[in-house]
N, C-alpha and C positions, 0 to 999 in steps of 0.2 A: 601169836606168831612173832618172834623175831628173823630180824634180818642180819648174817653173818658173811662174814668175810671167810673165806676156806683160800689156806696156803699148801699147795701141795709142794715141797722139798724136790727137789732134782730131778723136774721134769726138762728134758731138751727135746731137740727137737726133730731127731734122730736115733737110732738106737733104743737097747732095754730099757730105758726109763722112758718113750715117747708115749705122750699121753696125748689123742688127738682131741682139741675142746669142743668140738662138733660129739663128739660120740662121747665123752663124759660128760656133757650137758646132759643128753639123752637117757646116759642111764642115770644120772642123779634125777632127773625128772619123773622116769619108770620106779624111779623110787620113793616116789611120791612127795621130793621136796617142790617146793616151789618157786614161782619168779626166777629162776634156774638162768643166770647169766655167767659169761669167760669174759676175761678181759686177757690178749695178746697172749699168743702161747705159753705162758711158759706158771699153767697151773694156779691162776687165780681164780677162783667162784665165789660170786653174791647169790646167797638161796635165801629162802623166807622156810624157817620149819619150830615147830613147837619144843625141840629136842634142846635139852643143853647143848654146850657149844664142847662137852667131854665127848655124849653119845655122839655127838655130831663128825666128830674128827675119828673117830672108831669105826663109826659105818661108813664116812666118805672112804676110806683107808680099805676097810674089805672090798665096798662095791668097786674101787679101782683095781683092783689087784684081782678078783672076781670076776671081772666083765672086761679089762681092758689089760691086763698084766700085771705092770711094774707095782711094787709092793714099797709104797713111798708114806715116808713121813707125814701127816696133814695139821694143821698148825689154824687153828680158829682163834676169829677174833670177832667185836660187837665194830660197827661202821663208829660208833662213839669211840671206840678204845683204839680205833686205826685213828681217829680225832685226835684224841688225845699224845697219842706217839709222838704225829707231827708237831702238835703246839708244847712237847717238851723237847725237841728238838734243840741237843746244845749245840749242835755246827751250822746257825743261821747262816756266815758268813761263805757254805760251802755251796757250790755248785748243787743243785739238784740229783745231775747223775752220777756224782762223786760224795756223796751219803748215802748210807744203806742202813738198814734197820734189820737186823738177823732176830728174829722171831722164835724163841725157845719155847718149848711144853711147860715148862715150870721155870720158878724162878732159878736168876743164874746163882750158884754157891758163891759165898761169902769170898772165897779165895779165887775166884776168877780172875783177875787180874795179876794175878802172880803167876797164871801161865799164857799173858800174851807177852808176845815178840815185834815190835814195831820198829823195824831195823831203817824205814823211809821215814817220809814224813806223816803217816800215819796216824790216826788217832782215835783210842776205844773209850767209849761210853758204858758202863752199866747202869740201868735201869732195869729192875725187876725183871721181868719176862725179856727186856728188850736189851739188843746190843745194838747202840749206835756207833758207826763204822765211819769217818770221811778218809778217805782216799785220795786227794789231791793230786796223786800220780797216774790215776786209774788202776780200778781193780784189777784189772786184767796184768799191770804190771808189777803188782803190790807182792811184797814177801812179808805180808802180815801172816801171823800165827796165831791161831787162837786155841783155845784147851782145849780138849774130845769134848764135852757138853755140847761145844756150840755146832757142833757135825748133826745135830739131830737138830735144828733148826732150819730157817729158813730167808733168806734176805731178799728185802727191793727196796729197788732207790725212792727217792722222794718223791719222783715223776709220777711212780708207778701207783706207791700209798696215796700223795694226792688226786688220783683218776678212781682210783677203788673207796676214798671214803665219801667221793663225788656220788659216785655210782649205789653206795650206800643208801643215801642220804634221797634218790629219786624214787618216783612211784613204781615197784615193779611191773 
């Protein structure tokens, strides 16, 4: 058994994409994963299941969109590799809720950064799978751009990655 991290993309908390974590606990657990925890709305799960972390993101991806609706993104990781993200983390000097870590399927292409836009004070990272994001102005007021690839990802600040590879790393 390993223990994964499951990112589900554009869940709120409202509306076609409301995924409620009471009832997608329920059904990932009817689905036979296990140690089956949420952390804060907005589509985190720690399971324990023998499956690759590919079959993993396929069946979490159907059974939500099957049992509960919204047909969203899901983006796995190992509690080491959410580890690992933070401790390469180049915006030490940033605020926790002003870093984000946008979480792609695959690696990002070679020419990625030839289509961001950091019109503020903004600043993009790539790393492999990951996009490190600091904001200094807040996201919410940010006119960063990033290519179509990274639309099929998935972001959370430091706060949130350091509570999930906590939660990892406990006994289910």
């Amino acid at each position: 058994m390993k223990r994964y991290v499951v990112l589900l993309r554009g869940v709120m908390p409202t509306g076609r994409t409301k995924v409620p974590m009471a009832e997608a606990r329920q059904v990932l657990r009817d689905a036979g994963y296990d140690h089956v925890r949420s952390y804060i709305a907005s589509g985190n799960f720690l399971l324990d299941t023998p499956k690759t972390a590919e079959a993993l993101a396929r069946d979490v991806r159907a059974l939500i969109a099957q049992r509960i609706g919204p047909d969203l993104e899901v983006l796995v990781r190992t509690g080491a590799e959410i580890e690992a993200v933070l401790a390469a983390n180049p915006f030490i000097e940033g605020k926790p809720n002003q870093v984000l870590v946008t979480f792609l399927p695959t690696l990002a292409p070679p020419d990625f950064m030839d289509g961001v836009e950091t019109p503020g004070r903004e600043q993009v990272v790539v790393a492999g799978r990951e996009i490190y994001l600091h904001t200094p102005d807040s996201i919410g007021r940010s006119k960063l751009k990033l290519p179509l690839c990274a639309k099929l990802g998935t972001a959370r600040n430091l706060n949130t990655l350091r509570k999930l590879a906590q939660m990892a790393c406990e006994d289910g």
